[in-house]
N, C-alpha and C positions, 0 to 999 in steps of 0.2 A: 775698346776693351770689353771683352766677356764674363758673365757672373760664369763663375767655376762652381758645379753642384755636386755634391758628394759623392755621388755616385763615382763620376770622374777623378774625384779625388782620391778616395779611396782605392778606383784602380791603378793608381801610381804609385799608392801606394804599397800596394800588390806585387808591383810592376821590379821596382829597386827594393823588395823583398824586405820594408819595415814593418808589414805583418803579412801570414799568412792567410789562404784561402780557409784552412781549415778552424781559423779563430772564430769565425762569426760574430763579427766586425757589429754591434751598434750605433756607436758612434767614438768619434774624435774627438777631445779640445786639444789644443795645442795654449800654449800658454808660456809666451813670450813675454818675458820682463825684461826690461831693458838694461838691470844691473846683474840677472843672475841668469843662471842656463837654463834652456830651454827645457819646459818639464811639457809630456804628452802625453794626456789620461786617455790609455782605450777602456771602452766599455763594449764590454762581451756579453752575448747570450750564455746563461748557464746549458749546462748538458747534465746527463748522467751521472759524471764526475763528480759534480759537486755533490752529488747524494753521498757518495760514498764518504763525506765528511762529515757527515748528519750525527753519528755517534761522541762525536767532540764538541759538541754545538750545545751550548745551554742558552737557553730565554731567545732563539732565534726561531721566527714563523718564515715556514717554504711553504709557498704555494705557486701550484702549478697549471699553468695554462697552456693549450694547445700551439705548436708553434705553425704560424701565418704559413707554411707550407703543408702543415698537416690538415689545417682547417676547410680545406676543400675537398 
């Protein structure tokens, strides 16, 4: 038996179209209880977007850092 690492997991998940390329996928939990339904938090890189919700935002700090593909 093989450890399964994210990367691979993720592009199956890709793959049967439960997220897209275009999400910029952080990470997974999945979270599996055994009496109730299967709940699965993605966590996403912000973009842009989410600036343009900046005007409805009270007591929230954004800060911004370079993303790991621009930093080179």
């Amino acid at each position: 038996m093989s450890v399964i690492h994210g990367t691979k997991f993720i592009a199956a998940l890709l793959e049967s179209g439960v997220i897209t390329k275009d999400e910029r996928v952080r990470r997974i939990v999945i979270d599996a209880d055994a009496t109730n339904a299967v709940v699965m938090y993605v966590e996403r890189y912000g973009d842009s977007r989410l600036l343009e919700v900046i005007p409805a935002l009270t007591g929230v700090e954004i800060r911004r850092e370079a993303a790991a593909d621009d930093a080179a």
